[in-house]
mmCIF file of the N, C-alpha and C atoms, coordinates in Angstrom:
data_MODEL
# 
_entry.id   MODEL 
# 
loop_
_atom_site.group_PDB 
_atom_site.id 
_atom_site.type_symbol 
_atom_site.label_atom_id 
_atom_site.label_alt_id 
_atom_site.label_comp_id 
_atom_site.label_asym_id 
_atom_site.label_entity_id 
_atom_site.label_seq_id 
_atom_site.pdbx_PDB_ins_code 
_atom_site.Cartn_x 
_atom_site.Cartn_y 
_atom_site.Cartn_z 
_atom_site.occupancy 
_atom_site.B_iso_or_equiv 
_atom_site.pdbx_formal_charge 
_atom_site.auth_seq_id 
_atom_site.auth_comp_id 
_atom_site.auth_asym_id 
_atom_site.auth_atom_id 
_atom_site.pdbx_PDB_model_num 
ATOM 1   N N  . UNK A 1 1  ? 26.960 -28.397 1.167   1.00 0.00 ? 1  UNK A N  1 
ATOM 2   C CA . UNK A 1 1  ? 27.696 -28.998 0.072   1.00 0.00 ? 1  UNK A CA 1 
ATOM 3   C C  . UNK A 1 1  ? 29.192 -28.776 0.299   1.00 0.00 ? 1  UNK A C  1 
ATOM 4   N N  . UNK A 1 2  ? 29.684 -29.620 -0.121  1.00 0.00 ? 2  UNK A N  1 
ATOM 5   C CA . UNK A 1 2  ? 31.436 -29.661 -0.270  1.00 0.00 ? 2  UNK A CA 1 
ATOM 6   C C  . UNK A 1 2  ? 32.095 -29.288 -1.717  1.00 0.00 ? 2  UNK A C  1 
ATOM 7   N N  . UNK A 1 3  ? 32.916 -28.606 -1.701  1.00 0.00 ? 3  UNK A N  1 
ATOM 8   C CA . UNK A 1 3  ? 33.902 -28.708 -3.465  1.00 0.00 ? 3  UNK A CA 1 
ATOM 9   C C  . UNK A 1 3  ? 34.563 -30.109 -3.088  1.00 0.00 ? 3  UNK A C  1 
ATOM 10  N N  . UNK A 1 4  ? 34.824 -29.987 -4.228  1.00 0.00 ? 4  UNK A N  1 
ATOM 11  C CA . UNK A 1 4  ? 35.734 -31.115 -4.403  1.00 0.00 ? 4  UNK A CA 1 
ATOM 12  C C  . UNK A 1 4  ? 35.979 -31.507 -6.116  1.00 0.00 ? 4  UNK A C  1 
ATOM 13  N N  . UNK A 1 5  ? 37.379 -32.023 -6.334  1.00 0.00 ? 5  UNK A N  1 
ATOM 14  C CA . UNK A 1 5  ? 38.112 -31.769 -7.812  1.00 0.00 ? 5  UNK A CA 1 
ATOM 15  C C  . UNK A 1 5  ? 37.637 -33.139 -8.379  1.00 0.00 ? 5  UNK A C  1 
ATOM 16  N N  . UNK A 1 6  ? 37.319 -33.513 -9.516  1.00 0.00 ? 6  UNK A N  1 
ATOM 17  C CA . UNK A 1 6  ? 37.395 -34.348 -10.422 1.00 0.00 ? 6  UNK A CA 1 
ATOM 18  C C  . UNK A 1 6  ? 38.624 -34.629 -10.883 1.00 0.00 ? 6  UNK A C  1 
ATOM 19  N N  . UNK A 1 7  ? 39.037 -35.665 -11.512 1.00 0.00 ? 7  UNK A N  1 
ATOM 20  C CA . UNK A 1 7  ? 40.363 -35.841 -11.763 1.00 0.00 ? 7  UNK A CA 1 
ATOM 21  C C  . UNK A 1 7  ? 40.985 -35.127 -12.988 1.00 0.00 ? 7  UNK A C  1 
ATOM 22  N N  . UNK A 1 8  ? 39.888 -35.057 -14.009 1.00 0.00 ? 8  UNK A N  1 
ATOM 23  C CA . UNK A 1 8  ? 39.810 -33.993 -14.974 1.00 0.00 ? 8  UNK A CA 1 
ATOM 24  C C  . UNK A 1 8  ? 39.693 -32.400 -14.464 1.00 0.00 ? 8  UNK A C  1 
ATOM 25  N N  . UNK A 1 9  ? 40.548 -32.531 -13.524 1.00 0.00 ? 9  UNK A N  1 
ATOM 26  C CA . UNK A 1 9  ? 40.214 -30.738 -12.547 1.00 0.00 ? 9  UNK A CA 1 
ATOM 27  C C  . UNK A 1 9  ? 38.937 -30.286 -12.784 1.00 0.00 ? 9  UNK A C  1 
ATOM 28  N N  . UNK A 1 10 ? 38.020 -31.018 -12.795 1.00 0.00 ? 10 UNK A N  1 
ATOM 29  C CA . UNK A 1 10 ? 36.551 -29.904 -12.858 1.00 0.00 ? 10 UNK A CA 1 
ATOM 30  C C  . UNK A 1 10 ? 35.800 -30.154 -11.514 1.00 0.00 ? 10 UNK A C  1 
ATOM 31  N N  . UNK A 1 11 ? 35.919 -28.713 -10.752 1.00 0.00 ? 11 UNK A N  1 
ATOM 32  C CA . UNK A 1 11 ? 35.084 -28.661 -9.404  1.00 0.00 ? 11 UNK A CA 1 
ATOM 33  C C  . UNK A 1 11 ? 33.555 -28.975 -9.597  1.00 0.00 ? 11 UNK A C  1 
ATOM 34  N N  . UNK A 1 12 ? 33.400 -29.886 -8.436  1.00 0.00 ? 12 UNK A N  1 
ATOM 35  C CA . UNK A 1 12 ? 31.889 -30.032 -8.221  1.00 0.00 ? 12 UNK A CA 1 
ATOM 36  C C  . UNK A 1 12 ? 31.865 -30.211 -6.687  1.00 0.00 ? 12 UNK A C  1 
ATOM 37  N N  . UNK A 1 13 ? 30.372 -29.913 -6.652  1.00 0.00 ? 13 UNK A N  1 
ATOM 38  C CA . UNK A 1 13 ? 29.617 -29.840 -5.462  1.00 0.00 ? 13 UNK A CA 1 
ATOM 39  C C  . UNK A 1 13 ? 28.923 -31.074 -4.735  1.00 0.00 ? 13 UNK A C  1 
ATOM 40  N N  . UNK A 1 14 ? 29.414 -31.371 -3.706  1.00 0.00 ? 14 UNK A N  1 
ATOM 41  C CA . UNK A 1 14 ? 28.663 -32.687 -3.354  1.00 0.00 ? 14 UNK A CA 1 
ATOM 42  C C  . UNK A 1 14 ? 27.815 -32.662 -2.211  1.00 0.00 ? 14 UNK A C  1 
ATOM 43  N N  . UNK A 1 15 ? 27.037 -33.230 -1.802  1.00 0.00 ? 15 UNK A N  1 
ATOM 44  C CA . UNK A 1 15 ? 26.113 -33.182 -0.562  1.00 0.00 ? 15 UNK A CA 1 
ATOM 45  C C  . UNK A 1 15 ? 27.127 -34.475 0.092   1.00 0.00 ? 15 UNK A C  1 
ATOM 46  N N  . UNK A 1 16 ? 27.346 -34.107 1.083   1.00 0.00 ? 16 UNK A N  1 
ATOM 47  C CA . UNK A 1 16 ? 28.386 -35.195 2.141   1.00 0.00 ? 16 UNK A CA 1 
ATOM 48  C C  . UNK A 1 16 ? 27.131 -36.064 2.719   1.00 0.00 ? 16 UNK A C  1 
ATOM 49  N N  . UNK A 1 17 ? 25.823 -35.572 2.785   1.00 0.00 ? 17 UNK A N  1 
ATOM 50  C CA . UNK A 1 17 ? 24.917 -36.769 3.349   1.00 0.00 ? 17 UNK A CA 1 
ATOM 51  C C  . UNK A 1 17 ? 24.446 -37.621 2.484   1.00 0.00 ? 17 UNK A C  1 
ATOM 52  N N  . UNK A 1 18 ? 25.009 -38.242 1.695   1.00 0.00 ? 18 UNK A N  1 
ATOM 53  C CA . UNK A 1 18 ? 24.869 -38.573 -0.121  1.00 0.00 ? 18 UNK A CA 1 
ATOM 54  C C  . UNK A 1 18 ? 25.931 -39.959 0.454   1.00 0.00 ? 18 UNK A C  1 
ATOM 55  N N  . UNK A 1 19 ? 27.097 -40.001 1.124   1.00 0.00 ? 19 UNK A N  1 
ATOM 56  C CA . UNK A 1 19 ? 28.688 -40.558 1.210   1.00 0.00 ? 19 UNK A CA 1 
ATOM 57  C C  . UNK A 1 19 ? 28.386 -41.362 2.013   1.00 0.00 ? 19 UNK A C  1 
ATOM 58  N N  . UNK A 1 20 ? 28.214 -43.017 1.657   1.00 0.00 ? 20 UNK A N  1 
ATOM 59  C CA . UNK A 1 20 ? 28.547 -44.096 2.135   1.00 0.00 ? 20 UNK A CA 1 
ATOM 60  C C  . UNK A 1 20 ? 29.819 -44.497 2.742   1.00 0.00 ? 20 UNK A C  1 
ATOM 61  N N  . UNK A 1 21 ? 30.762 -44.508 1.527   1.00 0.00 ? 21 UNK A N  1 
ATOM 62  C CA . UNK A 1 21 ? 32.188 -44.955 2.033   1.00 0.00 ? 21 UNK A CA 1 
ATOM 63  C C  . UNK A 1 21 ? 33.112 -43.965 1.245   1.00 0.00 ? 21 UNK A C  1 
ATOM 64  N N  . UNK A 1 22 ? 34.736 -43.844 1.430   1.00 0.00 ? 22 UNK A N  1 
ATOM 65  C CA . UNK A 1 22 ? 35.690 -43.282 0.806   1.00 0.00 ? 22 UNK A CA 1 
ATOM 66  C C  . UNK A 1 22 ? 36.477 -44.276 1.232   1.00 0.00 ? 22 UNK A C  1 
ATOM 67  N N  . UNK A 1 23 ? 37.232 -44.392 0.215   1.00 0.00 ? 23 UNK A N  1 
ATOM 68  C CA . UNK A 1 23 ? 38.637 -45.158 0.398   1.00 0.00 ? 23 UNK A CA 1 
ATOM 69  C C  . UNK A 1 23 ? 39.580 -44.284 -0.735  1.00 0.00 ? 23 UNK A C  1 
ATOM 70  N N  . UNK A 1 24 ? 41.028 -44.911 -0.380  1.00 0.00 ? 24 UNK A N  1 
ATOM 71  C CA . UNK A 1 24 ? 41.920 -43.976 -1.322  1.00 0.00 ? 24 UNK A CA 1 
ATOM 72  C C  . UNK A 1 24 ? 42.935 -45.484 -1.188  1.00 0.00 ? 24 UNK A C  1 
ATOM 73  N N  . UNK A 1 25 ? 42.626 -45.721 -2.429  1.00 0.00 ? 25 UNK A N  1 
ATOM 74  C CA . UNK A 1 25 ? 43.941 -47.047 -3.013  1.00 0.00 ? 25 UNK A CA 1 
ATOM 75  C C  . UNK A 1 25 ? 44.101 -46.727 -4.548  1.00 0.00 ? 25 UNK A C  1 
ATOM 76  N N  . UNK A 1 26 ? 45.178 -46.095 -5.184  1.00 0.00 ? 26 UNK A N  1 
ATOM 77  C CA . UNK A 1 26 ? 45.781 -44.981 -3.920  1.00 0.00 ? 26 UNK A CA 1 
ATOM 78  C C  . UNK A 1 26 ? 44.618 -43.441 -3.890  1.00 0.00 ? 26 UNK A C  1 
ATOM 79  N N  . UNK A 1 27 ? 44.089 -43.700 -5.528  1.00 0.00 ? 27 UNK A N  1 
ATOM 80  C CA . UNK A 1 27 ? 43.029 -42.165 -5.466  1.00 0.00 ? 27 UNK A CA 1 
ATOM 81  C C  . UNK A 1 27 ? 41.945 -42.487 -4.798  1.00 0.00 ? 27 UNK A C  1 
ATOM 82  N N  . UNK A 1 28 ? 41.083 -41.460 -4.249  1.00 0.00 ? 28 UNK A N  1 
ATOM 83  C CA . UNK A 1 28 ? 40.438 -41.670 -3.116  1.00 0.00 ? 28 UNK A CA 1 
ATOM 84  C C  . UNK A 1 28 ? 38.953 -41.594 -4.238  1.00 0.00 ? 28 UNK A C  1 
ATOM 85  N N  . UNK A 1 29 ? 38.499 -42.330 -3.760  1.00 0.00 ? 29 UNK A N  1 
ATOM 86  C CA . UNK A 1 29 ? 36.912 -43.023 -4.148  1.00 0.00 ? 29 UNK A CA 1 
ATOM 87  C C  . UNK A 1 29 ? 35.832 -42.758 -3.117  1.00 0.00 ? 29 UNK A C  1 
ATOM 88  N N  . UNK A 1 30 ? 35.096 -42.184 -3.939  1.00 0.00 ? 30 UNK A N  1 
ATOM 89  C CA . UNK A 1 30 ? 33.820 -41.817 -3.279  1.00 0.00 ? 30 UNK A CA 1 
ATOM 90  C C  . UNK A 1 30 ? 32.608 -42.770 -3.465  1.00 0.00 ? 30 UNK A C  1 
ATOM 91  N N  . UNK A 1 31 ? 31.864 -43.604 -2.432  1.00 0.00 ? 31 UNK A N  1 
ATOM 92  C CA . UNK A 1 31 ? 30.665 -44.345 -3.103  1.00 0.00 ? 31 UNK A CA 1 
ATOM 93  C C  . UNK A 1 31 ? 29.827 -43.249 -2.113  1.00 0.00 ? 31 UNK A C  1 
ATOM 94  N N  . UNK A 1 32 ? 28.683 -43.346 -3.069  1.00 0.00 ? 32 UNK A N  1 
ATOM 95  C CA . UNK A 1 32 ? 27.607 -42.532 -2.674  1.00 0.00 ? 32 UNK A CA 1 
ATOM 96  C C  . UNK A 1 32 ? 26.310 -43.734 -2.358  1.00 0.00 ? 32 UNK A C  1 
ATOM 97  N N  . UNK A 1 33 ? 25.132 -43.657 -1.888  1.00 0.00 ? 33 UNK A N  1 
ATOM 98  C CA . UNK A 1 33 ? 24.118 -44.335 -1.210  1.00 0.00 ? 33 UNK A CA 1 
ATOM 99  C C  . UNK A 1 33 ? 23.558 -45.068 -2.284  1.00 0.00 ? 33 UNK A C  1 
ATOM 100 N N  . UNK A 1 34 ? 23.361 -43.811 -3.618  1.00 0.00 ? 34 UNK A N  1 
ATOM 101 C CA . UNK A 1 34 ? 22.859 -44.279 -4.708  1.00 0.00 ? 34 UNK A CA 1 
ATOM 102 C C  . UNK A 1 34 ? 23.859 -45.061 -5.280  1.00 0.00 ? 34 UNK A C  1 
ATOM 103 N N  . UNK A 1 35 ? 24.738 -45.606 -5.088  1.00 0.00 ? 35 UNK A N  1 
ATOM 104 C CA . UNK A 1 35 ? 25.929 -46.661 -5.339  1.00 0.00 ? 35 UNK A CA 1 
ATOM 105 C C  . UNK A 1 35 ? 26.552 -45.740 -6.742  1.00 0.00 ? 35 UNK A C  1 
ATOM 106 N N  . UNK A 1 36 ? 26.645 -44.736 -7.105  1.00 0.00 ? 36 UNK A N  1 
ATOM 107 C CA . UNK A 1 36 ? 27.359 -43.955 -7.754  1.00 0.00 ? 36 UNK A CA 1 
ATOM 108 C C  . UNK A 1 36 ? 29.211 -43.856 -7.034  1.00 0.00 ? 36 UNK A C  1 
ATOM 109 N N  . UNK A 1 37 ? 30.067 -44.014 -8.022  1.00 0.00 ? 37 UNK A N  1 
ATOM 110 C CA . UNK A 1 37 ? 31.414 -44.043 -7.933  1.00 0.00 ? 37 UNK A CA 1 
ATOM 111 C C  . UNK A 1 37 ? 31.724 -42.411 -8.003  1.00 0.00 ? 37 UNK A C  1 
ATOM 112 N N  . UNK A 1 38 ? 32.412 -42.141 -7.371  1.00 0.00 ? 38 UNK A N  1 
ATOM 113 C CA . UNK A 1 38 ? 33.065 -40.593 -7.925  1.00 0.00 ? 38 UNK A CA 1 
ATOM 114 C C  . UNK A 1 38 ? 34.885 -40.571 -7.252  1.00 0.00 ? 38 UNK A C  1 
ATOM 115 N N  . UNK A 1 39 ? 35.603 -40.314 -8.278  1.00 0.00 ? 39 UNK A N  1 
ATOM 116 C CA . UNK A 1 39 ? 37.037 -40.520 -7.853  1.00 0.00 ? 39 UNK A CA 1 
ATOM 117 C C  . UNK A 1 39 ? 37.660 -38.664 -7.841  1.00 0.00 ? 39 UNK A C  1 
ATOM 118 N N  . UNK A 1 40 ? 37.879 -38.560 -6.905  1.00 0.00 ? 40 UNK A N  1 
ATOM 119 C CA . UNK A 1 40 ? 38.439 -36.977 -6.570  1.00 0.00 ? 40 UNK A CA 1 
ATOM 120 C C  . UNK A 1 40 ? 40.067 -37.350 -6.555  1.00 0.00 ? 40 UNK A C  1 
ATOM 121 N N  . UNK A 1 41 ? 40.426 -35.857 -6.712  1.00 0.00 ? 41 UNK A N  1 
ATOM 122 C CA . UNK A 1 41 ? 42.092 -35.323 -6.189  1.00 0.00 ? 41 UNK A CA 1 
ATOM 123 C C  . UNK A 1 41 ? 42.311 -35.749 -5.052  1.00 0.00 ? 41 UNK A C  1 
ATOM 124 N N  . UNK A 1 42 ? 41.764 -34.894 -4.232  1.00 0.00 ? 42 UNK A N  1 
ATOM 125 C CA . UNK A 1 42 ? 41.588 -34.600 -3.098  1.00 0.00 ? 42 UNK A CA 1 
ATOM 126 C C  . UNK A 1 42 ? 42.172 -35.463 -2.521  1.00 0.00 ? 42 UNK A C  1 
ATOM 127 N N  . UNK A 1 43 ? 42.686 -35.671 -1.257  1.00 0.00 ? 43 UNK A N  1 
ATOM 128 C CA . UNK A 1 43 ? 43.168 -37.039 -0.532  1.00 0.00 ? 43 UNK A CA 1 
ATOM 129 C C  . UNK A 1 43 ? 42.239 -37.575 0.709   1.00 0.00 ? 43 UNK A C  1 
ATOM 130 N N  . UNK A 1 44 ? 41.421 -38.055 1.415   1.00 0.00 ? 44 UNK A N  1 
ATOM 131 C CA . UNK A 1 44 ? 40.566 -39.193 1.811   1.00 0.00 ? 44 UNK A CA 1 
ATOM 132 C C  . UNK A 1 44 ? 40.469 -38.089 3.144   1.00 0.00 ? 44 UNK A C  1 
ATOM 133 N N  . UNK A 1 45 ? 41.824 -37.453 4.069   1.00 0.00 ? 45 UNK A N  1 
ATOM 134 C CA . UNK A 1 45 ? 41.840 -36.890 5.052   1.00 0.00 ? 45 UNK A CA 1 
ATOM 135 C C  . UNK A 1 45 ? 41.017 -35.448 4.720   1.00 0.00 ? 45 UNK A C  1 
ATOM 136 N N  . UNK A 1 46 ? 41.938 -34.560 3.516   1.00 0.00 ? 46 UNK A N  1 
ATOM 137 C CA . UNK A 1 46 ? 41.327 -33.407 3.035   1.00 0.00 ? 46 UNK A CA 1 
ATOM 138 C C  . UNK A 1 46 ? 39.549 -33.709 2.571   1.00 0.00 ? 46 UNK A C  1 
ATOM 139 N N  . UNK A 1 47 ? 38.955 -34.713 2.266   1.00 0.00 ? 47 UNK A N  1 
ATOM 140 C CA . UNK A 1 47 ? 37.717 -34.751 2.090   1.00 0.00 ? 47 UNK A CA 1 
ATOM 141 C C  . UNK A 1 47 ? 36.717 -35.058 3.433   1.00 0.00 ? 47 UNK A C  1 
ATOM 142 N N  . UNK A 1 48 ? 37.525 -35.795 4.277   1.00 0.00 ? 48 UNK A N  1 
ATOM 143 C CA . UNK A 1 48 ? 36.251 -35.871 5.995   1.00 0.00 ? 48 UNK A CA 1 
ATOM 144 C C  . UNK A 1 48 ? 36.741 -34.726 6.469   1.00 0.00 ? 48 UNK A C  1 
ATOM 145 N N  . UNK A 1 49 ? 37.767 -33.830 6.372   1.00 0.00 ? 49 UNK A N  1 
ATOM 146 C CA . UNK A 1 49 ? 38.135 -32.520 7.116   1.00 0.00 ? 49 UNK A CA 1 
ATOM 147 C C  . UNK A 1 49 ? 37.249 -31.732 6.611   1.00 0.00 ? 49 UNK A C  1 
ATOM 148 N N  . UNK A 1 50 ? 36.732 -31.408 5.268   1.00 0.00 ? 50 UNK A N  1 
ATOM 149 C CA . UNK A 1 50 ? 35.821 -30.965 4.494   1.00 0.00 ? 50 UNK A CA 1 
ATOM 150 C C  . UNK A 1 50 ? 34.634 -31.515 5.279   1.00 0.00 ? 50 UNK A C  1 
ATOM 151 N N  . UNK A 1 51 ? 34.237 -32.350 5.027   1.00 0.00 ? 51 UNK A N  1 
ATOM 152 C CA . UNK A 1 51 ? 32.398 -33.047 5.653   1.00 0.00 ? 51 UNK A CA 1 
ATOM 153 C C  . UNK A 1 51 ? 32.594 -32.407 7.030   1.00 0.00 ? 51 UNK A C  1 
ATOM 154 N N  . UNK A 1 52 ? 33.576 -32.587 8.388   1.00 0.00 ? 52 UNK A N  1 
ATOM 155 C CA . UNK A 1 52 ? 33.513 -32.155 9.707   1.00 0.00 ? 52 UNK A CA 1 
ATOM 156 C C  . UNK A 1 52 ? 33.234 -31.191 9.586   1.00 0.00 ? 52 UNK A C  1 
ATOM 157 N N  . UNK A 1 53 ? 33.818 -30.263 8.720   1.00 0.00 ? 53 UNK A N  1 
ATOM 158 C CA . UNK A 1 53 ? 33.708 -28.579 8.776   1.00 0.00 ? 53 UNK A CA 1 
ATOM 159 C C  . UNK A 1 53 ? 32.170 -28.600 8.014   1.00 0.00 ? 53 UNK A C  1 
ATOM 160 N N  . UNK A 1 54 ? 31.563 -28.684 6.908   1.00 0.00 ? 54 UNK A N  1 
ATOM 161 C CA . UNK A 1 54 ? 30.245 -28.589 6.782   1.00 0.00 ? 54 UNK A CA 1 
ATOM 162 C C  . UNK A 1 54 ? 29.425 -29.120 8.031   1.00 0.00 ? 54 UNK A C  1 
ATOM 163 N N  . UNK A 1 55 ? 29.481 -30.334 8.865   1.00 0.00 ? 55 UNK A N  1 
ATOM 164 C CA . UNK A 1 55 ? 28.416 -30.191 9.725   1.00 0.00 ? 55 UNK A CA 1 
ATOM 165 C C  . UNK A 1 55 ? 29.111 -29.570 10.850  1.00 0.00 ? 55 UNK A C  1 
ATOM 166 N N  . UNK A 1 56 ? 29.782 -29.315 11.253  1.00 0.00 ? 56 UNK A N  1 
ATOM 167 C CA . UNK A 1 56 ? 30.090 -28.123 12.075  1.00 0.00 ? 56 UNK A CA 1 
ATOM 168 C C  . UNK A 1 56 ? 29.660 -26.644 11.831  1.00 0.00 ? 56 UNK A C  1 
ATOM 169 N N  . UNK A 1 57 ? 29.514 -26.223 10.682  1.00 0.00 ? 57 UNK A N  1 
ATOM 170 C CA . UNK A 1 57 ? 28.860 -25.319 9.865   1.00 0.00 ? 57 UNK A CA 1 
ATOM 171 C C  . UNK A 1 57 ? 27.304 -24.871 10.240  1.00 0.00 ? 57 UNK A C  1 
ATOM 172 N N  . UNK A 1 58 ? 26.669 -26.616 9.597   1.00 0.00 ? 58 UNK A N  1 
ATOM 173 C CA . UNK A 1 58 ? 25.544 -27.002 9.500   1.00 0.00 ? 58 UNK A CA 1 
ATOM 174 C C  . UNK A 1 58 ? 24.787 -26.627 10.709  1.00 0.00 ? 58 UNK A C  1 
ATOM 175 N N  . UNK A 1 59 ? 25.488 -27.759 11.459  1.00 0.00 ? 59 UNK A N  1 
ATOM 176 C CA . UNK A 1 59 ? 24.898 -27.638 12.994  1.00 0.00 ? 59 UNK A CA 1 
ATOM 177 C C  . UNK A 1 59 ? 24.753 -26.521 13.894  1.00 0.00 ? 59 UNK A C  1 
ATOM 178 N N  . UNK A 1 60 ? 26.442 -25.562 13.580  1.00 0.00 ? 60 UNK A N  1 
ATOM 179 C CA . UNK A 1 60 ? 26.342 -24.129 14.188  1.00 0.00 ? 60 UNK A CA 1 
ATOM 180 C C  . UNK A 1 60 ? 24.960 -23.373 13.937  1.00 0.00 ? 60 UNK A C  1 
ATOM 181 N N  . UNK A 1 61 ? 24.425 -23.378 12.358  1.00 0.00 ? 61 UNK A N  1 
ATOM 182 C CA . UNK A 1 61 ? 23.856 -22.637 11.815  1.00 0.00 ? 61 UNK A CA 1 
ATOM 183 C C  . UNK A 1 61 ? 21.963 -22.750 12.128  1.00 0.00 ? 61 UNK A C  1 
ATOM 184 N N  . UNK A 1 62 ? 22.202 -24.404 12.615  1.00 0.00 ? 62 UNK A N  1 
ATOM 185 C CA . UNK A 1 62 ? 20.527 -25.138 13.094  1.00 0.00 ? 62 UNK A CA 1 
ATOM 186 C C  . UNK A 1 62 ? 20.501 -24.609 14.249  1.00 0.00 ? 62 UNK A C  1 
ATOM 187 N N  . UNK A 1 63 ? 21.729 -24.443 14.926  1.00 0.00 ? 63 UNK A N  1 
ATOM 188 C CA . UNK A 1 63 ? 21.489 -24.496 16.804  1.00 0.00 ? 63 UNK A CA 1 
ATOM 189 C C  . UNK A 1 63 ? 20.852 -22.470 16.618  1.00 0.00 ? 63 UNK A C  1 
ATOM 190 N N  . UNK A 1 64 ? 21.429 -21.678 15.689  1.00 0.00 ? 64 UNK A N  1 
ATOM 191 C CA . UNK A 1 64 ? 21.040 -20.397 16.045  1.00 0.00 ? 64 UNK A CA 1 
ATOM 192 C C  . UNK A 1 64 ? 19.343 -20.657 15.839  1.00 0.00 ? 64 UNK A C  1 
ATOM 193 N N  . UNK A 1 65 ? 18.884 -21.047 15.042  1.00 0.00 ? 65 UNK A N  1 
ATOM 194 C CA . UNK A 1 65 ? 17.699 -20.972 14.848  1.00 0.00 ? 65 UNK A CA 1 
ATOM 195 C C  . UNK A 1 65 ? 16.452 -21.984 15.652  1.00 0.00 ? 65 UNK A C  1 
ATOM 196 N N  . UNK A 1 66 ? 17.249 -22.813 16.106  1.00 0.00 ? 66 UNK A N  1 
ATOM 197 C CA . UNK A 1 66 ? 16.120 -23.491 17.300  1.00 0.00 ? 66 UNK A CA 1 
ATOM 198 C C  . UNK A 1 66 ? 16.487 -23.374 18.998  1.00 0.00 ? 66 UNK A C  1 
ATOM 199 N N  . UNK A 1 67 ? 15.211 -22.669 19.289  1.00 0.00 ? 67 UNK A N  1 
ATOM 200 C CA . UNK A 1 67 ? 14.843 -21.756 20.435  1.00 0.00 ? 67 UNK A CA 1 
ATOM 201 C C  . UNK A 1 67 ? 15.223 -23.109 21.609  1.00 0.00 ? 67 UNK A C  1 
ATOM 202 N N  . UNK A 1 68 ? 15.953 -22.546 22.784  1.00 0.00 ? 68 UNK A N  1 
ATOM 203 C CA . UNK A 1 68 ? 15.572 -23.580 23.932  1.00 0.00 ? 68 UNK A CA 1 
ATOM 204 C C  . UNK A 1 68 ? 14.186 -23.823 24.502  1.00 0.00 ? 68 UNK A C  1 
ATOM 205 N N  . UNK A 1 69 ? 14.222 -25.295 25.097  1.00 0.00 ? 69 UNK A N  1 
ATOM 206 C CA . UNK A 1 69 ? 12.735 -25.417 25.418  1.00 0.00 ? 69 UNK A CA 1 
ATOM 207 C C  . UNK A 1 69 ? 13.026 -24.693 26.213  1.00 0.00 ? 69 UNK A C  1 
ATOM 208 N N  . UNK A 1 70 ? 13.576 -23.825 27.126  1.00 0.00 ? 70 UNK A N  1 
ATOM 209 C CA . UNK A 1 70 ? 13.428 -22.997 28.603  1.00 0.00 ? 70 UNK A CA 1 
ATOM 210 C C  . UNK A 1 70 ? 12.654 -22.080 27.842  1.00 0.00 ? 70 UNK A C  1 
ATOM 211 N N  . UNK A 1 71 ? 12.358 -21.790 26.156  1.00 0.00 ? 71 UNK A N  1 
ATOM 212 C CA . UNK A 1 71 ? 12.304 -20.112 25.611  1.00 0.00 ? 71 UNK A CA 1 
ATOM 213 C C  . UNK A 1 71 ? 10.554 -20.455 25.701  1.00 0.00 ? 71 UNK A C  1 
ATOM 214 N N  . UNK A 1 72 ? 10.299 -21.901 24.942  1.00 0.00 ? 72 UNK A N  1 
ATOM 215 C CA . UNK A 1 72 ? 8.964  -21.994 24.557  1.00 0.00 ? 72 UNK A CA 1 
ATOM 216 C C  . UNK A 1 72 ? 8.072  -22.323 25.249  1.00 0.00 ? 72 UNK A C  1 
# 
């Protein structure tokens, strides 16, 4: 999950595999799969710098736990 501000400053939590598109004209808009709107602070760069770093996270955290086939 990602933070991220509401425009009414109230933090919430989002699943980034949820995120169709973002655009920022000029506040940055979130469409989600379920075609849900969500408009953040945040600016469009600060929110995919956010998603890279969760699956960079993500992925770090899958690769410790699955064994090479050389192991099995």
């Amino acid at each position: 999950m990602i933070i991220l501000t509401k425009l009414n400053n109230v933090p919430f939590a989002l699943n980034p595999d949820l995120i169709e598109t973002i655009e920022e004209t000029p506040d940055t808009t979130i469409r989600l799969v379920t075609k849900n709107i969500i408009i953040v602070k945040e600016p469009m760069a600060d929110v995919t710098k956010k998603i890279y770093e969760y699956r960079a996270i993500a992925g770090g955290s899958a690769a410790k736990i699955i064994p090479n086939i050389g192991d099995l």
